[in-house]
C-alpha atoms as a printed R data frame, in Angstrom:
    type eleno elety resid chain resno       x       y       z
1   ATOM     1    CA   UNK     A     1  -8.496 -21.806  25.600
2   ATOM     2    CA   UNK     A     2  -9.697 -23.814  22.624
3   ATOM     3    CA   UNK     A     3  -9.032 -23.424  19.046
4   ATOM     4    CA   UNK     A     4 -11.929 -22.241  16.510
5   ATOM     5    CA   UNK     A     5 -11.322 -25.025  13.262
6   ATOM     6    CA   UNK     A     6 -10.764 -22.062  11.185
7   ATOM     7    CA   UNK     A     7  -7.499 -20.543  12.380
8   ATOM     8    CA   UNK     A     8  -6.582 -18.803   9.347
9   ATOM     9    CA   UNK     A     9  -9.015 -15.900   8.162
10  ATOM    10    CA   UNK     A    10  -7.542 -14.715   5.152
11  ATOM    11    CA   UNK     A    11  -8.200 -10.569   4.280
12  ATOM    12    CA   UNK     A    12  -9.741 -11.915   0.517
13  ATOM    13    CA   UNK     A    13 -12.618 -14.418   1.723
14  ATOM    14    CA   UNK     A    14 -13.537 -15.127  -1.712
15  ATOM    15    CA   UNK     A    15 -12.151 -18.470  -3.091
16  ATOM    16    CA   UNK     A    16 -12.855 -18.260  -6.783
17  ATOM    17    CA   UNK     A    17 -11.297 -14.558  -7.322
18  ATOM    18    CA   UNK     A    18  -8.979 -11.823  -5.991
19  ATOM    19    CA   UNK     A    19 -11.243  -8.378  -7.707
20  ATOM    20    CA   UNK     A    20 -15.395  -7.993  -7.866
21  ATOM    21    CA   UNK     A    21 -16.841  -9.206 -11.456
22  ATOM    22    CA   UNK     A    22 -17.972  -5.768 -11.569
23  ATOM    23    CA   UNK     A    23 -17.474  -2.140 -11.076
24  ATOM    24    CA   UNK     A    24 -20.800   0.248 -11.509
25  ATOM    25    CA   UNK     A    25 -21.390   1.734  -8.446
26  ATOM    26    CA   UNK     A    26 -19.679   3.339  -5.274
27  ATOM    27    CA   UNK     A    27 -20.114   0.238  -2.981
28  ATOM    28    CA   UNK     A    28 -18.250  -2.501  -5.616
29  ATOM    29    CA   UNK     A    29 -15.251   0.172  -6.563
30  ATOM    30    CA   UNK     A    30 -14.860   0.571  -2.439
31  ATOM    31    CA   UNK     A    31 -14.691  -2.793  -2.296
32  ATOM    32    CA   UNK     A    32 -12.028  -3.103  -5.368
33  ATOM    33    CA   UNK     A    33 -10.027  -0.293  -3.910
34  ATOM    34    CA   UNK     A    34  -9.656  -2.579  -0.963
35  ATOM    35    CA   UNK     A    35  -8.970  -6.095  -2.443
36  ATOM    36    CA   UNK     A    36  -6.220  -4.172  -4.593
37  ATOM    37    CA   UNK     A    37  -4.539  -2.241  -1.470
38  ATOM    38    CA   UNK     A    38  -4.408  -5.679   0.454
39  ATOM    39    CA   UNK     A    39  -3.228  -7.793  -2.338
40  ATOM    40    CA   UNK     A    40  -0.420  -5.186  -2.987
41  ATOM    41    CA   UNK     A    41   0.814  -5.211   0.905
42  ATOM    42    CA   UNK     A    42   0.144  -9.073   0.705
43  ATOM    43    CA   UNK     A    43   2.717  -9.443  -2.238
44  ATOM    44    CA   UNK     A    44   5.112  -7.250  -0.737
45  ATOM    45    CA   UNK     A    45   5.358  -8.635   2.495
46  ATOM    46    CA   UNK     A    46   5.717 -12.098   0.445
47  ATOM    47    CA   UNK     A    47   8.310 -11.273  -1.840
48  ATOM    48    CA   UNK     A    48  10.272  -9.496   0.862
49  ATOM    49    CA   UNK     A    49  10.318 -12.516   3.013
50  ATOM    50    CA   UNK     A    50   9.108 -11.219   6.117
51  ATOM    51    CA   UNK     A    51   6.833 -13.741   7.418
52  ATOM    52    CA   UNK     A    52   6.873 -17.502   7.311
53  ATOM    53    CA   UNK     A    53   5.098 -19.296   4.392
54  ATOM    54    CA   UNK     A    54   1.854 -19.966   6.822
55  ATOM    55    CA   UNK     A    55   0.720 -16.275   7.448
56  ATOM    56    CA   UNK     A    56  -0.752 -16.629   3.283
57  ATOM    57    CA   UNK     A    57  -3.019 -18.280   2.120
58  ATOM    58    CA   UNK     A    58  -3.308 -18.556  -1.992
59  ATOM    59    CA   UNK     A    59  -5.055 -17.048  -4.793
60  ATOM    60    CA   UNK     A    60  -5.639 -16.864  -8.269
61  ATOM    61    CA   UNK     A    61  -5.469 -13.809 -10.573
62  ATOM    62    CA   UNK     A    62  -5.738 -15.194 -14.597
63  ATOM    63    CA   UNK     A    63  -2.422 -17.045 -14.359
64  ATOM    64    CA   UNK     A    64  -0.847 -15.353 -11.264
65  ATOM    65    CA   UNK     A    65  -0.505 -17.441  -7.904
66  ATOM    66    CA   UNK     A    66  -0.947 -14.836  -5.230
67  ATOM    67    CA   UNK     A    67  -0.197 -15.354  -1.547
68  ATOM    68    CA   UNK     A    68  -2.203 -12.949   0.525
69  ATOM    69    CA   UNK     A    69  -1.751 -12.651   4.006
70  ATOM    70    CA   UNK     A    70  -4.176 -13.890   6.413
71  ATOM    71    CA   UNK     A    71  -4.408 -14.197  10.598
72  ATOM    72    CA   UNK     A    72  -2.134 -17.023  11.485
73  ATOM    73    CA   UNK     A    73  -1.881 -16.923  15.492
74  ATOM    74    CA   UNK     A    74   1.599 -18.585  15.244
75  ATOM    75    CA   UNK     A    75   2.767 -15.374  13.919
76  ATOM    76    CA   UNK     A    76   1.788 -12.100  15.607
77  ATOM    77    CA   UNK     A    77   3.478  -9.880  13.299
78  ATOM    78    CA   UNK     A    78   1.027 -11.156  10.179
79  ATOM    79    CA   UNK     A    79  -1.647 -10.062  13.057
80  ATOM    80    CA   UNK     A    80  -0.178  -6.693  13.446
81  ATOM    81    CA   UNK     A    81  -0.395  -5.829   9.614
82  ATOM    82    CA   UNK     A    82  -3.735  -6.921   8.965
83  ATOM    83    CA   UNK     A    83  -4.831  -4.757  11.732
84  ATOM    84    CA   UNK     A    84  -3.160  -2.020   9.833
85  ATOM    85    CA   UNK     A    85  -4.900  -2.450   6.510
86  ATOM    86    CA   UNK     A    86  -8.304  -2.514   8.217
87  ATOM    87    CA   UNK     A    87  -7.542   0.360  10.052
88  ATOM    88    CA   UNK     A    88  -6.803   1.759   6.629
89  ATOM    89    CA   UNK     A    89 -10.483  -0.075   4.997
90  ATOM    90    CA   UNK     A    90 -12.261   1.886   8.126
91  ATOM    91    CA   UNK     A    91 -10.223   5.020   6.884
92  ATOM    92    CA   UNK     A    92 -11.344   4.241   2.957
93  ATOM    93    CA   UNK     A    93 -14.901   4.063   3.922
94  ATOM    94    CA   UNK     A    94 -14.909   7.349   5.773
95  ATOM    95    CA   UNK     A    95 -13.174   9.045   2.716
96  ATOM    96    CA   UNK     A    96 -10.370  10.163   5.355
97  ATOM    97    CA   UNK     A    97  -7.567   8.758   3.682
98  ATOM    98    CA   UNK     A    98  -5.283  10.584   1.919
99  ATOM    99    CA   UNK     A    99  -2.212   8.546   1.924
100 ATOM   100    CA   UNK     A   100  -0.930   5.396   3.940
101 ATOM   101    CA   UNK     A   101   2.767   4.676   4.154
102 ATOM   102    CA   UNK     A   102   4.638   1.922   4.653
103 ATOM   103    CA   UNK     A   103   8.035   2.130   6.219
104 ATOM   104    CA   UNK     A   104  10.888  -0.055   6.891
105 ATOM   105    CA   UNK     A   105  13.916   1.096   9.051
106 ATOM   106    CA   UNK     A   106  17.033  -0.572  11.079
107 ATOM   107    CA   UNK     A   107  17.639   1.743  14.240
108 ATOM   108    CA   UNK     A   108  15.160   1.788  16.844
109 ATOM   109    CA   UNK     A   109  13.851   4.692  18.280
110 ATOM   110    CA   UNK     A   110  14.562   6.406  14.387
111 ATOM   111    CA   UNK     A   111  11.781   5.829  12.271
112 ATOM   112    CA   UNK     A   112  12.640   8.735  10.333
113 ATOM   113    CA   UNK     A   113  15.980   7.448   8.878
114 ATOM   114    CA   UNK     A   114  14.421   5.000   6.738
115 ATOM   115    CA   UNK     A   115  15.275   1.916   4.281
116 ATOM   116    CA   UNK     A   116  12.903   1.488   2.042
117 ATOM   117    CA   UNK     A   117   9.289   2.630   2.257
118 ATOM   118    CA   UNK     A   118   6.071   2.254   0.253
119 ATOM   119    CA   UNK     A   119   3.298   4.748  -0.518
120 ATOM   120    CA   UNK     A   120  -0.479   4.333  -1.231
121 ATOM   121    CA   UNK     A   121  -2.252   7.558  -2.205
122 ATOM   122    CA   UNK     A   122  -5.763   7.811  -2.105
123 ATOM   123    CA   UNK     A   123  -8.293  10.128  -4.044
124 ATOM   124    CA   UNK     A   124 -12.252  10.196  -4.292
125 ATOM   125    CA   UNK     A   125 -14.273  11.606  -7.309
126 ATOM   126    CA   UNK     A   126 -17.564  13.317  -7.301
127 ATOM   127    CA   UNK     A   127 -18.677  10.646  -8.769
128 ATOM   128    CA   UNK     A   128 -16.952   7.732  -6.378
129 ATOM   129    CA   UNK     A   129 -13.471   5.939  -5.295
130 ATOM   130    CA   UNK     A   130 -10.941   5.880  -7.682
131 ATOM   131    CA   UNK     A   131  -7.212   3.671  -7.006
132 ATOM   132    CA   UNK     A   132  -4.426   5.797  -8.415
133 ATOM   133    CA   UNK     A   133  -1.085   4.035  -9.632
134 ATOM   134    CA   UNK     A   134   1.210   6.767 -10.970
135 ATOM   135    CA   UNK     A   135   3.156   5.623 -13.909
136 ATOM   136    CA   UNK     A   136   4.502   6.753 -17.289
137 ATOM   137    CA   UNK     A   137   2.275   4.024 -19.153
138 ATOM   138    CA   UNK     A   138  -0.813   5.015 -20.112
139 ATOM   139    CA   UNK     A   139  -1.798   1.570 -20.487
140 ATOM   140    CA   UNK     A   140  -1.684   1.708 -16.435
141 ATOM   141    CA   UNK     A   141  -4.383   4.704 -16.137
142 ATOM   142    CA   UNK     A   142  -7.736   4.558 -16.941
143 ATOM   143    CA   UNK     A   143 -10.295   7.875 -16.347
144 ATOM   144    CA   UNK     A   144 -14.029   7.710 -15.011
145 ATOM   145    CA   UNK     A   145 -16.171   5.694 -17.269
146 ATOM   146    CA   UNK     A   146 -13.847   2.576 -17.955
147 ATOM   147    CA   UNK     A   147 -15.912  -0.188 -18.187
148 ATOM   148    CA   UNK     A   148 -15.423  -3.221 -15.160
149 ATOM   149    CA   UNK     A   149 -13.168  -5.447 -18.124
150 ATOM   150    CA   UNK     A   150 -11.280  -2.303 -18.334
151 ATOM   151    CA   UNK     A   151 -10.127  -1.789 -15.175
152 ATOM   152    CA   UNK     A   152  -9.621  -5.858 -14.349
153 ATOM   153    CA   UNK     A   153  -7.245  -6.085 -17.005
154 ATOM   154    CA   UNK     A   154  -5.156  -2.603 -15.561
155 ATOM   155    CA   UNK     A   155  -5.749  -4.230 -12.015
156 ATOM   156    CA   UNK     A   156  -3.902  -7.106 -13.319
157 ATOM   157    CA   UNK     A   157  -1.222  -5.359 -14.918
158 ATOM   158    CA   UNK     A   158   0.049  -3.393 -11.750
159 ATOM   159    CA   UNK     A   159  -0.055  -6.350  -9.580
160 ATOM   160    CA   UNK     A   160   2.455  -7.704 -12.550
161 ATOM   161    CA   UNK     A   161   4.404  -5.109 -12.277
162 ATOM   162    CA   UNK     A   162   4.655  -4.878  -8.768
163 ATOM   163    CA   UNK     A   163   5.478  -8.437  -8.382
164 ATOM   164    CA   UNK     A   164   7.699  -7.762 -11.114
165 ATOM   165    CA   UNK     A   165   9.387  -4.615  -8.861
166 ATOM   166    CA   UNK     A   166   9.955  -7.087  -5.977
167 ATOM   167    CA   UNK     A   167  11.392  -9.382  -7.622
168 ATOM   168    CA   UNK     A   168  14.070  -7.642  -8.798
169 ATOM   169    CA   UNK     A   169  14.981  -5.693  -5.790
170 ATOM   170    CA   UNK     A   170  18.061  -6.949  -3.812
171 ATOM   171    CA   UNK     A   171  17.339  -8.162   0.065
172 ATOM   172    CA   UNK     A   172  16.417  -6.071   2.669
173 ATOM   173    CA   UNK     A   173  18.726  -5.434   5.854
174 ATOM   174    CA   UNK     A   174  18.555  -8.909   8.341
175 ATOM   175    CA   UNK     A   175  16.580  -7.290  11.013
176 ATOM   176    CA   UNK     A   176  14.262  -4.653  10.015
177 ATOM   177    CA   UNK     A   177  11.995  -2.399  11.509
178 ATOM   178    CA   UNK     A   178   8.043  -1.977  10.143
179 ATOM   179    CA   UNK     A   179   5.710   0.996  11.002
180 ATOM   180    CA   UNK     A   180   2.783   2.354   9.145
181 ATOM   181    CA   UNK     A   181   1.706   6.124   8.578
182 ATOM   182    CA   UNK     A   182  -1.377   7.466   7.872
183 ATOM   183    CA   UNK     A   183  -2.314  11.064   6.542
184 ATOM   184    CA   UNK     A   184  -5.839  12.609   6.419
185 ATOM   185    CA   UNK     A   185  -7.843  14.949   4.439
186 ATOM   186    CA   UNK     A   186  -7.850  17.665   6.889
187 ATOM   187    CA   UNK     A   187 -11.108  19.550   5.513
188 ATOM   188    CA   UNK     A   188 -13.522  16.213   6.249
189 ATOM   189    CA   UNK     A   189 -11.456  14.578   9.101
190 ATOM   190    CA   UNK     A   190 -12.668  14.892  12.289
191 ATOM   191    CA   UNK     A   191  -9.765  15.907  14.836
192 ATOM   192    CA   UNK     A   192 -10.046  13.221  16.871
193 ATOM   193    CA   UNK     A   193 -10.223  10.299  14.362
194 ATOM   194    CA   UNK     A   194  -8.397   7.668  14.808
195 ATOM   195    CA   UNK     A   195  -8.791   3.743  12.587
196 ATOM   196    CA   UNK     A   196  -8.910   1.023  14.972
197 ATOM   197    CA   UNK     A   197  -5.532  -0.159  16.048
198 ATOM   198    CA   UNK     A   198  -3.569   3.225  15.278
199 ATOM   199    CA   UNK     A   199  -2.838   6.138  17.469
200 ATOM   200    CA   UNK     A   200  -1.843   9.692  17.216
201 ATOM   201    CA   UNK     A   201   1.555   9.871  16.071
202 ATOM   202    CA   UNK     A   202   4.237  12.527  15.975
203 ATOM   203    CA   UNK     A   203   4.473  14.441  13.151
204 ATOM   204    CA   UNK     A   204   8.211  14.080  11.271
205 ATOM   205    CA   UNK     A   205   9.082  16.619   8.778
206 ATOM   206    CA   UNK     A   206  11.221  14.942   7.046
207 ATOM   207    CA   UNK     A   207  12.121  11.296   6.394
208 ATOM   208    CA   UNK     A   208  16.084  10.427   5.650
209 ATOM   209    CA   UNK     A   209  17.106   7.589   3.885
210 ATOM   210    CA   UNK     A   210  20.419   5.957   5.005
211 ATOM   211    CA   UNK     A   211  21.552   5.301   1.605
212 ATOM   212    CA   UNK     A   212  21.098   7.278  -1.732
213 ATOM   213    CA   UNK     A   213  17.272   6.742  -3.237
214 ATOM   214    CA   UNK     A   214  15.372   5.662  -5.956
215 ATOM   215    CA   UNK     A   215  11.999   6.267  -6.281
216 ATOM   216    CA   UNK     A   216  10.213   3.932  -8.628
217 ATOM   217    CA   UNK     A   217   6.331   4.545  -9.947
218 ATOM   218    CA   UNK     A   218   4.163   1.571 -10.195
219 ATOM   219    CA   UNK     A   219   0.835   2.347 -11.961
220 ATOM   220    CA   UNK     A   220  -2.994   3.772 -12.095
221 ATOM   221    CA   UNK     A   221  -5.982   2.325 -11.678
222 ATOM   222    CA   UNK     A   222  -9.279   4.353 -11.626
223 ATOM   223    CA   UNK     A   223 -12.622   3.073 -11.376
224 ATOM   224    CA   UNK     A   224 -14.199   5.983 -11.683
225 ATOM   225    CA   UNK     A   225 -15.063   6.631  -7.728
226 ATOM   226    CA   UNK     A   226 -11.473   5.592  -5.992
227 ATOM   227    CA   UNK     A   227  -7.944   6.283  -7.086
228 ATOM   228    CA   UNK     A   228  -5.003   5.479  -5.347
229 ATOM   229    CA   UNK     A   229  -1.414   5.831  -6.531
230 ATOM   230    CA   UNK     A   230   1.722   3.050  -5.088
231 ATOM   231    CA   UNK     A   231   5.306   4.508  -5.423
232 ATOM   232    CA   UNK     A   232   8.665   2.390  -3.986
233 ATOM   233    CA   UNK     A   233  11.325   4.442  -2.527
234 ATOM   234    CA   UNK     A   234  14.117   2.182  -1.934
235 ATOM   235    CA   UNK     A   235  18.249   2.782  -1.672
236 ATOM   236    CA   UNK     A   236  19.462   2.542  -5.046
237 ATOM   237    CA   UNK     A   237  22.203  -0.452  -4.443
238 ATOM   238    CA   UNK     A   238  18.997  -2.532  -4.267
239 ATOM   239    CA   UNK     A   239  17.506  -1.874  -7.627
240 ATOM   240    CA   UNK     A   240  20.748  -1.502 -10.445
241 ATOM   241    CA   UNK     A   241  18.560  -3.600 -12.633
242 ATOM   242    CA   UNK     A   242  15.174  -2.382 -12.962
243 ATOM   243    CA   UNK     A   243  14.335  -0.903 -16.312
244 ATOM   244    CA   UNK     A   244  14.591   2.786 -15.598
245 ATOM   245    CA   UNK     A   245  12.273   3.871 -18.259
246 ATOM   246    CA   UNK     A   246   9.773   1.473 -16.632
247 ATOM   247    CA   UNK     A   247   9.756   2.334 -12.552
248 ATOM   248    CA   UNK     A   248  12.463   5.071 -12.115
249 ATOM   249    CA   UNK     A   249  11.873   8.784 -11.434
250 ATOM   250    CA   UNK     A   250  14.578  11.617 -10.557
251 ATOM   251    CA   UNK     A   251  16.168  10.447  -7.104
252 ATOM   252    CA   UNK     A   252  16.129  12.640  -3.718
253 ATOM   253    CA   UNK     A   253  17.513  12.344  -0.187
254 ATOM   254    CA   UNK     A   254  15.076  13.939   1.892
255 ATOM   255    CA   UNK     A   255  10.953  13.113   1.479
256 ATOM   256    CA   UNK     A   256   9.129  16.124   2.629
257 ATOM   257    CA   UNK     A   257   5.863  15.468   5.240
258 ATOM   258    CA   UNK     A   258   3.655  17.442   2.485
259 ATOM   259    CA   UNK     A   259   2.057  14.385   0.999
260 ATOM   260    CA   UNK     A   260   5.344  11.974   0.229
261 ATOM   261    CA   UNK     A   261   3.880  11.862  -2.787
262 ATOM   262    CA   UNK     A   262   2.627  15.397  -4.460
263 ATOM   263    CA   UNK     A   263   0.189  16.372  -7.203
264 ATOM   264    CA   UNK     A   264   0.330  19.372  -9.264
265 ATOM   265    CA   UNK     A   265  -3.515  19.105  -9.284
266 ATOM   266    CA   UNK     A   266  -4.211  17.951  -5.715
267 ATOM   267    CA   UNK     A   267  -7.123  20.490  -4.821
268 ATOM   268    CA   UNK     A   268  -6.047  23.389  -2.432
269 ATOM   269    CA   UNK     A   269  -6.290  22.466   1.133
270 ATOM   270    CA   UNK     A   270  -6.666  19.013   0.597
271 ATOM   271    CA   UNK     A   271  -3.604  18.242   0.614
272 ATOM   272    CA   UNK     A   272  -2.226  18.983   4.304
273 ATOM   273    CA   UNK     A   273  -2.050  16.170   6.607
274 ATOM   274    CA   UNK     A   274  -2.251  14.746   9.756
275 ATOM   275    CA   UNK     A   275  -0.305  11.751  10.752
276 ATOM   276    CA   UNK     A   276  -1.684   8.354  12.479
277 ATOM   277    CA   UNK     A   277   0.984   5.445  13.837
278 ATOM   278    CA   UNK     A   278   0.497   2.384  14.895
279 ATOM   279    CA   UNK     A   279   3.395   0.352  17.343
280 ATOM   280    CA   UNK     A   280   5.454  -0.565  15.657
281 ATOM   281    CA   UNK     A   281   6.685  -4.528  15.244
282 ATOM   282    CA   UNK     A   282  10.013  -5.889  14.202
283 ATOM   283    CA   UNK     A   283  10.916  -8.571  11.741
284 ATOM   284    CA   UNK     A   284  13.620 -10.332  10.402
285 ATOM   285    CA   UNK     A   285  13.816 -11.086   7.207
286 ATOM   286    CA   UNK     A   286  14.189 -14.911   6.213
């Protein structure tokens, strides 16, 4: 078979910048919700070393250097995840999504004892798609009717911060386990939906971590159609640095199925889900 003289299709096509110039209407916060979801799994599968220097190509965000993954053939795993986040764009569009996690884990066969995980939580306004970063700065949230400048500039900040995060956490296990969850908005889902590339998976109550957790906020951005909010729930040993008063929230050992990640005003009924999974791949760390 031969080779195409593009081998590397990289999930941000544009060269000149990582987020739209704008944000006034439905179509340009969908597609700002989705540059922002991808850059954030781009930068942590970076910074946690789990795929060789070739599955990213390289961005620019003001004076950031960004590696985002793209589709290098040499390395199926980079293959597998971008499947997974356009599963999740296909979900987006639909205005299925409710949450999509990201979990790492050691022991075969036990995806529910895990060792660090990562949570995207998704709402939609009346009025659009909003991206929702729960944090304890306000400087991190902005409400319907921030202007496109507005909501760069707190775009910006959580991808500091999350880069910030990763940096400080200590190294994962050597050989670790990846699998990706999705839950639904019951009331508009269909029953049968699945995005392309996942399957039905089996629904797990409860999700164990093998050491004692942290769970550490990362921000809010809201364009005024999309939210969605990014938490890290990692074992404590890895993060005894991290500003507490910046990421850290009160610590648990068991993560209930009812939305990781809860609201106080998530609407009635929108807030049971349904689980997706996709096979799952290994990785070791380098």
């Amino acid at each position: 078979m031969g080779h195409s003289k593009n081998t590397h299709k990289s999930l941000d096509r544009t060269e000149e910048t990582i987020f739209p110039s704008q944000i006034t209407n439905e179509h340009e916060s969908l597609i700002m919700v989705k540059k922002l979801f991808a850059t954030s799994i781009s930068c942590i599968m970076y910074i946690r070393g789990l795929f060789p220097e070739s599955s990213y190509g390289e961005r620019h965000l003001e004076d950031l250097r960004l590696k985002i993954l793209r589709e290098d053939n040499t390395c199926p795993g980079s293959l597998h995840i971008i499947k997974w986040i356009r599963g999740c764009f296909d979900a987006l569009e639909k205005k299925y999504l409710h949450m999509a996690v990201l979990i790492l884990y050691t022991t075969p066969n036990e995806p529910e004892e895990v060792t660090e995980l990562y949570q995207f939580k998704f709402k939609y306004t009346r009025e659009g798609a909003i991206m929702d970063f729960d944090s304890y700065s306000s400087s991190t949230s902005l409400k319907s009717g921030a202007n496109s400048e507005d909501i760069k500039k707190a775009s910006v900040f959580l991808i500091r911060k999350l880069y910030m995060l990763m940096q400080n956490l200590g190294p994962l296990p050597n050989n670790v386990l990846l699998t990706m969850k999705l839950h639904y908005y019951n009331e508009v889902t269909p029953r049968d939906y699945q995005p392309p590339g996942f399957k039905e998976g089996v629904n797990s109550h409860i999700l164990l971590f093998e050491g004692e957790p942290v769970n550490l906020q990362v921000g809010l951005v809201s364009t005024g159609f999309h939210s969605m909010k990014v938490k890290v729930t990692t074992e404590a040993t890895r993060a005894p640095s991290l500003e507490k008063n910046l990421f850290q929230e009160n610590n648990t050992t068991e993560i209930t199925h009812q939305g990781l990640d809860c609201d106080e005003d998530d609407e009635e009924g929108n807030n049971q889900v349904r689980q997706s999974l996709l096979i799952l791949c290994w990785f070791s760390p380098t």
